[in-house]
N, C-alpha and C positions, 0 to 999 in steps of 0.2 A: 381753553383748549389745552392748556398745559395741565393741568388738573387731570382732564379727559385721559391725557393720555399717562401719566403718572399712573390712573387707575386703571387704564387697560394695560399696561404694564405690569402693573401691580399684582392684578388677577392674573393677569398670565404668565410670570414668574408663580404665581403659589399653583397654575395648572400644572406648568412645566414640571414642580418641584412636588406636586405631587403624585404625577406619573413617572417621574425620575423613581422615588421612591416604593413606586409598586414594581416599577420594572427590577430595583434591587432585591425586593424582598421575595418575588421570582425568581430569580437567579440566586439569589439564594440559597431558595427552595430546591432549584433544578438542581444546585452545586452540591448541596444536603444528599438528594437524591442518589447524584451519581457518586459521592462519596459510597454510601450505604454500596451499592452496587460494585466497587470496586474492591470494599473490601469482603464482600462475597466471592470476588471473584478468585484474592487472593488465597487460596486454598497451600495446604502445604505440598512444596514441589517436590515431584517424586523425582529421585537420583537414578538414572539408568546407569549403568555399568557398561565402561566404555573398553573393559579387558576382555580380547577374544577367549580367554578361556575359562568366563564367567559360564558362555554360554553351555558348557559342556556341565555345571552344578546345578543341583536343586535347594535354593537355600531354606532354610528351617529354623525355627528357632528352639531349642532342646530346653525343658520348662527344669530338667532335673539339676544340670549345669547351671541355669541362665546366664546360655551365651549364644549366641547365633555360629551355628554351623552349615556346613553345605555336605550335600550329599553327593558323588559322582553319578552322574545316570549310566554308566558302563561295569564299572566296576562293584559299585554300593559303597565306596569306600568312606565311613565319615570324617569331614575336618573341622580346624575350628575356622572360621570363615569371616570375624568380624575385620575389616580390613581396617580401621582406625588402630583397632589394639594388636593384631597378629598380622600385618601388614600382608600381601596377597602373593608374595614367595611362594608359600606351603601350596598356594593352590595352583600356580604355575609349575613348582616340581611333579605333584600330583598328575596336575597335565600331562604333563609330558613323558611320565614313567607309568601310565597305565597300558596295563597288554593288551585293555579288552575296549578300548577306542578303536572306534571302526578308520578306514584310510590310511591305517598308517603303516605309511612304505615308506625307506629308506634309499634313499640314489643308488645304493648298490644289489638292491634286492633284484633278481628276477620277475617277470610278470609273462601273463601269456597275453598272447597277440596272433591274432588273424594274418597270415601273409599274403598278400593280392601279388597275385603269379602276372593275373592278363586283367585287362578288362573287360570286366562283365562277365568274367571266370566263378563260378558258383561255390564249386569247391574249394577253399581256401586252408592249405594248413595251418593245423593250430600250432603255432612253435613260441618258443623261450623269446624275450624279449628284455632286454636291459637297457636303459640309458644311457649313450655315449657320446660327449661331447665333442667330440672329435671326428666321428664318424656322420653324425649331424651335419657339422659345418660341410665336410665333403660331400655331401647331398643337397646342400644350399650350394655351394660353390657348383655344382652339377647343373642346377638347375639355372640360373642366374648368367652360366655360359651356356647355356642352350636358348632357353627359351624368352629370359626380360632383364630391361635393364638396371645396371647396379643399382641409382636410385632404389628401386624397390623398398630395398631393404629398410629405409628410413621413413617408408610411409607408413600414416598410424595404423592404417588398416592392417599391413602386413603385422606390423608388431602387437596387434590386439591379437589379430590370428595363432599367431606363434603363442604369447601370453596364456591363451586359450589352452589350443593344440599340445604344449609341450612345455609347460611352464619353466622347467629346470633348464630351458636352453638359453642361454645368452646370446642375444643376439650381438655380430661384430660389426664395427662400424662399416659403412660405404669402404672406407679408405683401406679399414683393414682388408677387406675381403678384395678390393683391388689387389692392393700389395700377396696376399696370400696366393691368388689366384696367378701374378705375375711371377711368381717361385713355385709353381705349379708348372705352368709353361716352361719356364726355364730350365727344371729339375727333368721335363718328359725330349728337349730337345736335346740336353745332357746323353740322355741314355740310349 
């Protein structure tokens, strides 16, 4: 009996040992596989350009130079563009000193502007319009005593609005506009 089982042992260690053995060279096979597959997949990574004022060039590469330049799309102006070797200064001045960039207003520039008389008034005059930080807040302080409260101002909603709406306004804290608002009252029962 002990023989018996020595030899069912036997044989069934060289089963085990030899499905142990397929199942390796399966996996293997599989690991073979997904290797090959991976390094397919490894393709060379393309570098996007994380400076907002890439988006305004057309880069190129100039065969007579051989050197990568970019082109302005507003103006035509060419640079040299390889940012390793001419670092991306040139094209951020560039940016920024073009005439022929569309949007570009300065805080103190004039603008025209529609002015809502009533509502639901059709006719609206077209008049001058400038940015003024000051004049802003006393239409927030306007409204803020009339209609809702100080909270408001610190809700994200309101502050996407604004962001939106008027982006050059800084919005002032709760507390400031408290405080401003109580030198407001006190400045009108003064007089």
């Amino acid at each position: 009996m002990v023989g018996l089982q020595n030899q069912v042992s036997s044989d069934h260690l060289e089963n085990l040992e030899h499905d142990f053995n397929d199942n390796i060279d399966k996996d293997m096979e599989w690991d073979e596989e997904d290797m090959e597959v991976d390094s397919k997949k490894r393709k060379k990574r393309v570098v996007t350009s994380r400076l907002p004022w890439w988006d305004h060039f057309i880069k190129f590469h100039c065969e007579r130079d051989n050197i990568q330049k970019a082109r302005c799309k507003y103006s035509g102006r060419e640079i040299k563009a390889d940012a390793k070797v001419h670092g991306t200064r040139p094209l951020k001045n560039l940016y920024e000193s073009c005439k022929k960039r569309p949007h570009d207003v300065t805080a103190n520039q004039n603008q025209l502007s529609f002015q809502q008389t009533r509502m639901g008034d059709r006719d609206a005059p077209l008049v001058n319009w400038r940015f003024d930080q000051d004049k802003t807040r006393e239409v927030l302080y306007y409204m803020l005593i009339v209609d809702v409260p100080f909270k408001t101002v610190e809700q994200p909603a309101f502050r996407h609005f604004i962001s939106v709406a008027c982006p050059m306004f800084a919005t002032p804290s709760r507390r400031t506009i408290i405080r401003d608002i109580f030198n407001i009252y006190v400045n009108g029962e003064q007089d």
